[in-house]
C-alpha angles and dihedrals in degrees: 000000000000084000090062098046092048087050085052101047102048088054084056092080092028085068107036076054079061110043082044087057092046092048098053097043089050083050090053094041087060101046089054091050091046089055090044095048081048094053089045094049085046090050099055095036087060089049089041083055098040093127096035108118084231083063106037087065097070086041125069101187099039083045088058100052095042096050083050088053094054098034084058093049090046092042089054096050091044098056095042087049084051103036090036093115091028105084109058094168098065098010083183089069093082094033088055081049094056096037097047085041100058087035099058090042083051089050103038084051097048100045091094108062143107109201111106092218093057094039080050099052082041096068096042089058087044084057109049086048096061091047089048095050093051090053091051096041091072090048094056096043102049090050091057118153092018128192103265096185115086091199090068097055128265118015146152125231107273081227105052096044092051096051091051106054093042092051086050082052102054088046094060093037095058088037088059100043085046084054104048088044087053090052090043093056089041092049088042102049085042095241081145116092111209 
């Protein structure tokens, strides 16, 4: 029976040597877990902030873009601030200018958040340009080609009308090829039922 004991007693530590190895490896294990699932958090938080202007510092590209974002926008409210008491024609051509211009500032700013009083507030405002740009949109295009000399009756600055119907341009050009590259994903990943 002492035989026994002594077997027993000697697997005792065997075994707390064991269950020292598994919980460390089990520590380590979850260390290891834990700094991958950070790396992963920080990678998506980076993706979730890439046209942040705190992130477009550390990107050129993403800067780029950003900083041409905002120059449109600024571009836009400048020249309908300039060009507000010269278009007597379609006086709402420089009023679409400054108020396209501020609104996409505001949105582009508040993109970003994560208060749900501001995101809500930012799709109103999404919502209200899009329906602003669609009533302007007739205006502009149906004074297309406007009289730009004042000496010859109504008109509308040469500037002021040209800004705002390419900017309209570009708009709808980067609305359509964000389009066609939504149908093709969802073509290629199969989302469509036929």
């Amino acid at each position: 029976m002492s035989a026994v004991v002594v077997e027993q007693s000697a697997i005792v530590p065997q075994q707390k040597d064991a269950a020292k190895e598994e919980k460390i490896d089990v520590e380590s294990l979850l260390h290891n877990d834990h700094q991958a699932l950070k790396k992963d958090v920080d990678f998506l938080q980076s993706l979730v902030s890439l046209g942040t202007l705190k992130e477009a510092s550390r990107r050129p590209v993403t800067s780029g873009v950003v900083l041409l974002i905002y120059g449109l926008f600024s571009v836009m409210l400048v020249v309908g601030m300039i060009s507000l008491k010269t278009c007597s024609t379609h006086g709402i051509i420089p009023i679409y200018l400054i108020v396209a211009g501020l609104m996409g500032i505001a949105i582009k700013i508040l993109l970003d958040t994560t208060n749900r009083c501001l995101f809500n507030t930012l799709v109103a405002m999404m919502v209200l340009y899009l329906i602003w740009h669609i009533v302007c949109s007739y205006f502009i295009f149906k004074a297309y080609h406007p009289n730009y000399d004042p000496e010859e009756g109504p008109y509308c600055s040469r500037l002021a009308y040209l800004v705002a119907f390419w900017s309209l341009m570009v708009q709808y050009t980067i609305f359509g090829v964000f389009i066609l590259l939504s149908v093709c994903r969802c073509l290629m990943r199969g989302d469509t039922k036929t």
